[in-house]
C-alpha positions as CSV (number, residue, x, y, z in Angstrom):
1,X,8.0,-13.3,-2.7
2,X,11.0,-11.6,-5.3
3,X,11.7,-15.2,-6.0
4,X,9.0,-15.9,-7.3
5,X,7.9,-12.3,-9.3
6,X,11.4,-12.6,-10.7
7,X,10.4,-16.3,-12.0
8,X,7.1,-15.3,-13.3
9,X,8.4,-12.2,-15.0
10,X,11.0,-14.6,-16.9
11,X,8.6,-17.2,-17.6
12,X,6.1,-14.4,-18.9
13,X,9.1,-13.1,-21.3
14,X,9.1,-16.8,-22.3
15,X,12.6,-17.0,-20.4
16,X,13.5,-20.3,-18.7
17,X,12.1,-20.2,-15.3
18,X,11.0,-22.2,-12.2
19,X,7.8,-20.7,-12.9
20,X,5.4,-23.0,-14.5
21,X,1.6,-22.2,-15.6
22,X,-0.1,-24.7,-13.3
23,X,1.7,-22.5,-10.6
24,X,1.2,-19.2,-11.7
25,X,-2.7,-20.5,-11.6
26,X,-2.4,-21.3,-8.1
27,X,-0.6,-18.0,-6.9
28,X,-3.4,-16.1,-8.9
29,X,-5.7,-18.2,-7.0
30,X,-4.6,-17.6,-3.4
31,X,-4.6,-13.3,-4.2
32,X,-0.6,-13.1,-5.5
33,X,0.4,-9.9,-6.4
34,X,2.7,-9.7,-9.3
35,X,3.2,-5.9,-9.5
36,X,3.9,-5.0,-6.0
37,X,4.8,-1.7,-7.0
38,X,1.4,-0.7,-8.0
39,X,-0.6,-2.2,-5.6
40,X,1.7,-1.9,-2.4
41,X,-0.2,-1.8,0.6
42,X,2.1,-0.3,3.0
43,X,3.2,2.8,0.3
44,X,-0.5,3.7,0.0
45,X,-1.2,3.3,3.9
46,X,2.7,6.1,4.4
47,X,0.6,8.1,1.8
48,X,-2.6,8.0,3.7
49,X,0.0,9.0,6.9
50,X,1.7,12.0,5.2
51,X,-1.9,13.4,3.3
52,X,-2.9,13.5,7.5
53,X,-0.1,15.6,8.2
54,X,-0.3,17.6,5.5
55,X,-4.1,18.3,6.5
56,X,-2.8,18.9,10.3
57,X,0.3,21.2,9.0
58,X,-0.5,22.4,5.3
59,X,2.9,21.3,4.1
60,X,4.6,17.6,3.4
61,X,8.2,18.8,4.7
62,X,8.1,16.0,7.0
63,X,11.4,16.3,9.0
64,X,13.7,13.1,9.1
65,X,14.1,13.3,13.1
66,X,10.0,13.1,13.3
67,X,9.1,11.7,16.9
68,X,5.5,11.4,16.4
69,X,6.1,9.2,13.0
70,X,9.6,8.3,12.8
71,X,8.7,5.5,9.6
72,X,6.8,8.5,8.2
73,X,10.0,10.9,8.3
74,X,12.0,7.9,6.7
75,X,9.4,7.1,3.8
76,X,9.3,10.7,3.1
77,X,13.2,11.2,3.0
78,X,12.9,7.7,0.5
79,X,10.8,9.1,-1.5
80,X,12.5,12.2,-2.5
81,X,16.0,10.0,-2.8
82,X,13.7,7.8,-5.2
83,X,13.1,11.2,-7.3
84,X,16.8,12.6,-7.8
């Protein structure tokens, strides 16, 4: 799946690529999606997680050792490495 964003975002800068139109067609066909980072399923469903336990707990200090949700204690200590 990088593969192939990487190739389309060359091919769309007019870069050579592997990427070729009759395949970007095809990719848009079957649902692709070329900006993951906007339309990522599994960040919005760790944000759906930590808006629960910030409704259950009034705060989103999450601790890293979490044993209800370890992956939500890791995404959370992601995210704020992702912000410094």
């Amino acid at each position: 799946v990088r593969s192939q964003r990487t190739a389309f975002n060359k091919f769309d800068a007019g870069k050579a690529s592997s990427m070729t139109p009759q395949r970007v067609k095809i990719l848009n066909y079957i649902g692709f999606v070329w900006d993951a980072l906007w339309k990522n399923e599994g960040w919005m469903r760790m944000f759906q997680e930590l808006m629960e336990y910030k409704k259950e707990r009034g705060h989103c200090l999450v601790p890293s050792n979490y044993d209800d949700n370890p992956k939500l204690g890791t995404w959370v200590i992601t995210q704020r490495q992702q912000y410094y």
